[in-house]
C-alpha positions as CSV (number, residue, x, y, z in Angstrom):
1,X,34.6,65.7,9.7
2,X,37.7,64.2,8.0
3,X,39.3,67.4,8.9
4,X,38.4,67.5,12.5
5,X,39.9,63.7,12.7
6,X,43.1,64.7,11.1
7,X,43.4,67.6,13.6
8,X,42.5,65.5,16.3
9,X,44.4,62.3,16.0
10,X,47.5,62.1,18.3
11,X,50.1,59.8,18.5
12,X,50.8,57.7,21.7
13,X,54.2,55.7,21.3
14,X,53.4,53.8,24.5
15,X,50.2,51.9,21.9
16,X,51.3,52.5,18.4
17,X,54.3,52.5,16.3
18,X,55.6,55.9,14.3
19,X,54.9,53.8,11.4
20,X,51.1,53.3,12.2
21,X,50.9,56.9,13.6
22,X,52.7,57.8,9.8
23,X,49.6,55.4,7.7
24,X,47.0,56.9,9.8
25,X,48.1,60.5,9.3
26,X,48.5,59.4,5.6
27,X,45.3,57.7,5.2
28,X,43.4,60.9,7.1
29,X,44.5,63.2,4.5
30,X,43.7,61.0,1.9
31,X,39.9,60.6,3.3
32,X,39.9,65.0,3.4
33,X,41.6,65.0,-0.2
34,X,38.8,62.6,-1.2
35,X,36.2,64.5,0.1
36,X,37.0,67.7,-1.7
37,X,39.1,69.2,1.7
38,X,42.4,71.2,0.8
39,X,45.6,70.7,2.5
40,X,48.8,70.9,0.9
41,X,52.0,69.5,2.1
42,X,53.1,72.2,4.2
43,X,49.7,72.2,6.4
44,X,50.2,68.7,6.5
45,X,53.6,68.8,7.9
46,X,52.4,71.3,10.7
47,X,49.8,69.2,11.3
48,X,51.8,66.3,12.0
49,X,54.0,67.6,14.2
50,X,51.1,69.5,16.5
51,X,49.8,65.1,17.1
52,X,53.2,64.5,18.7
53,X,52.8,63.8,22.5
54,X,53.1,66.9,24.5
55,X,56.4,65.3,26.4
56,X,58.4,65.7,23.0
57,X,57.4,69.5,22.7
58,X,61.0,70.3,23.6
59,X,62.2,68.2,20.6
60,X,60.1,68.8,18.0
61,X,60.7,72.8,18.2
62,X,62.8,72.9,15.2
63,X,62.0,70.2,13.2
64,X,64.0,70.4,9.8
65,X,62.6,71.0,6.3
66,X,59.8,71.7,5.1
67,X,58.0,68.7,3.1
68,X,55.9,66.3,5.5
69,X,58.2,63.4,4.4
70,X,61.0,64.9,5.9
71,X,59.3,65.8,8.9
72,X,58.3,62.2,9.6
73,X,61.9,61.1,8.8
74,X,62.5,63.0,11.8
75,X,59.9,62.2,13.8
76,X,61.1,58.6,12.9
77,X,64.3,59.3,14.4
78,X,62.9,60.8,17.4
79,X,60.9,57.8,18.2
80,X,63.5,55.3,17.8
81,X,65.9,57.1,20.2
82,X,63.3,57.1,22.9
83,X,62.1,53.9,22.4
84,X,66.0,53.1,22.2
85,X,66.4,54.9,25.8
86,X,63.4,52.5,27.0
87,X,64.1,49.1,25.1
88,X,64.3,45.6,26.6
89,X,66.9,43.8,24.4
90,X,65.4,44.8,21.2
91,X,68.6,46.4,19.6
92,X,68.2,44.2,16.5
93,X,64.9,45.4,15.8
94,X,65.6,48.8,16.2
95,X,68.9,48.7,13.9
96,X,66.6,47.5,11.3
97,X,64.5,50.1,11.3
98,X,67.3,52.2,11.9
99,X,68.7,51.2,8.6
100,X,65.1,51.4,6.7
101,X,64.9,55.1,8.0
102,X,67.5,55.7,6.7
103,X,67.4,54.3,3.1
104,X,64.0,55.9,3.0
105,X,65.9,58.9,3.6
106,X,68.2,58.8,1.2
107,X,65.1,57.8,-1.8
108,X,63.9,60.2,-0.9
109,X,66.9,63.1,-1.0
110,X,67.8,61.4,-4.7
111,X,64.2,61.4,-5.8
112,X,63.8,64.8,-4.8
113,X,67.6,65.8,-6.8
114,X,66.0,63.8,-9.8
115,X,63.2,65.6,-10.2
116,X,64.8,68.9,-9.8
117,X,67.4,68.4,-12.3
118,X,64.8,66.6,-14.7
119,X,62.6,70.4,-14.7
120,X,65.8,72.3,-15.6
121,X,67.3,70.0,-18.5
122,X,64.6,70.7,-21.6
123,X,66.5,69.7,-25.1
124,X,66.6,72.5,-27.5
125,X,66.3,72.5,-31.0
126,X,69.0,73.8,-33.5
127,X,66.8,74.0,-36.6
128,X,67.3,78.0,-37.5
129,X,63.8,78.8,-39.4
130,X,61.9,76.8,-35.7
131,X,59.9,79.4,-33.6
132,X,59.3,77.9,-30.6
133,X,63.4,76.2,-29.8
134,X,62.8,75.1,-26.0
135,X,60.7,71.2,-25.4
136,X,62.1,69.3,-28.6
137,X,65.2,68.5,-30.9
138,X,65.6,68.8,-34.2
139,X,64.3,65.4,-34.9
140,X,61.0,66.2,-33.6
141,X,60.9,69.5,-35.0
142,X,58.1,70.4,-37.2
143,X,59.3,73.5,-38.6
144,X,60.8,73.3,-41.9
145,X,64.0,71.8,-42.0
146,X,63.3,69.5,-39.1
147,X,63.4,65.5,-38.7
148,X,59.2,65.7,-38.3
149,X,58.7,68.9,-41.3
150,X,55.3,68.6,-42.1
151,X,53.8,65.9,-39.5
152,X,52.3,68.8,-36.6
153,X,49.2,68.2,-35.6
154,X,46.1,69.9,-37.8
155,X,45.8,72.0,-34.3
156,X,49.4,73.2,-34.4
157,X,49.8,73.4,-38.0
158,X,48.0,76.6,-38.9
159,X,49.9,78.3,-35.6
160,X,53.1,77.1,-36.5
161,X,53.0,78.1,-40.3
162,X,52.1,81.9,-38.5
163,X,54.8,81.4,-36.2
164,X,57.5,80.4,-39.2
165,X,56.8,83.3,-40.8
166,X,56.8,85.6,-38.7
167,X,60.0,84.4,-37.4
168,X,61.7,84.6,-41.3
169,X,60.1,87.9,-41.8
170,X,61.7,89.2,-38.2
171,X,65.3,87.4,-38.1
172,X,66.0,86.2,-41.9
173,X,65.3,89.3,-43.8
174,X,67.3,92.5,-43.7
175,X,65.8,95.5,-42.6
176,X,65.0,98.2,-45.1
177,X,67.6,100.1,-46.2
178,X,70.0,97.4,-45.0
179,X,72.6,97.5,-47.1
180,X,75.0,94.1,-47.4
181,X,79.0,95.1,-46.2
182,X,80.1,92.2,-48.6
């Protein structure tokens, strides 16, 4: 049923708001997600766009992007130029919103670089005898030699002592029949 309702909703700009149209939308998938229905982001986009009235079909062709936040940033747009085409003397109200579209815009470009950059910039450790160097420094290490030696947890410790020595026996020892050049 929640399903059917997010399908079906359209919006009408001549009633509602693209705000209100936006909360609806929003709190529709929330009832599906609530009742156990699956629709990711992407589904939701398309969704969103297929509730726009039927005389903006030409302008909603190539919407940009693909996250459902963008879409409606869009949408956003669209709606304020035609209710710009059609307004009465309400210029300042539309430059306000205007404005707001646009600093929800740019939240959320910079949350979307944030997050991006915070997944690829994982500290490594330098302690030479750790086995697993990616997630920590050496003052978090557990490994010997490290800031937190013998403080793992009793889950990690009998792992990580495997893990140390294999790691000596693999990279700190000389092969057989090694034979020193000094």
């Amino acid at each position: 049923m929640a399903d059917t309702c997010l399908h079906e909703h359209k919006f009408n700009p001549e009633t509602t708001t693209m705000e209100e149209h936006e909360k609806k939308m929003k709190n529709l998938l929330k009832a599906l997600h609530n009742l156990g229905g699956l629709c990711n982001d992407y589904q939701f986009r398309l969704i969103v766009i297929a509730s726009m009235p039927e005389a903006w079909r030409d302008h909603i062709l190539n919407v940009p992007r693909i996250f459902s936040a963008e879409a409606f940033t869009y949408l956003h747009r669209l709606y304020l130029d035609k209710v710009g085409c059609n307004s009465d003397g309400n210029e300042d109200r539309i430059q306000k919103q205007v404005a707001a579209l646009v600093a929800q815009h740019l939240a959320l470009h910079v949350a979307n670089v944030t997050a991006a950059n915070a997944k690829r910039e994982r500290p490594i450790c330098t302690n030479p005898p750790c086995p697993t160097k990616v997630g920590h420094t050496i003052k978090k290490c557990w490994a010997k030699g490290g800031g937190a030696e013998g403080k793992a947890p009793k889950s990690w410790k009998d792992k990580l002592n495997e893990l140390t020595q294999r790691y000596q026996v693999r990279f700190l020892t000389p092969p057989a029949g090694y034979i020193m050049p000094f």
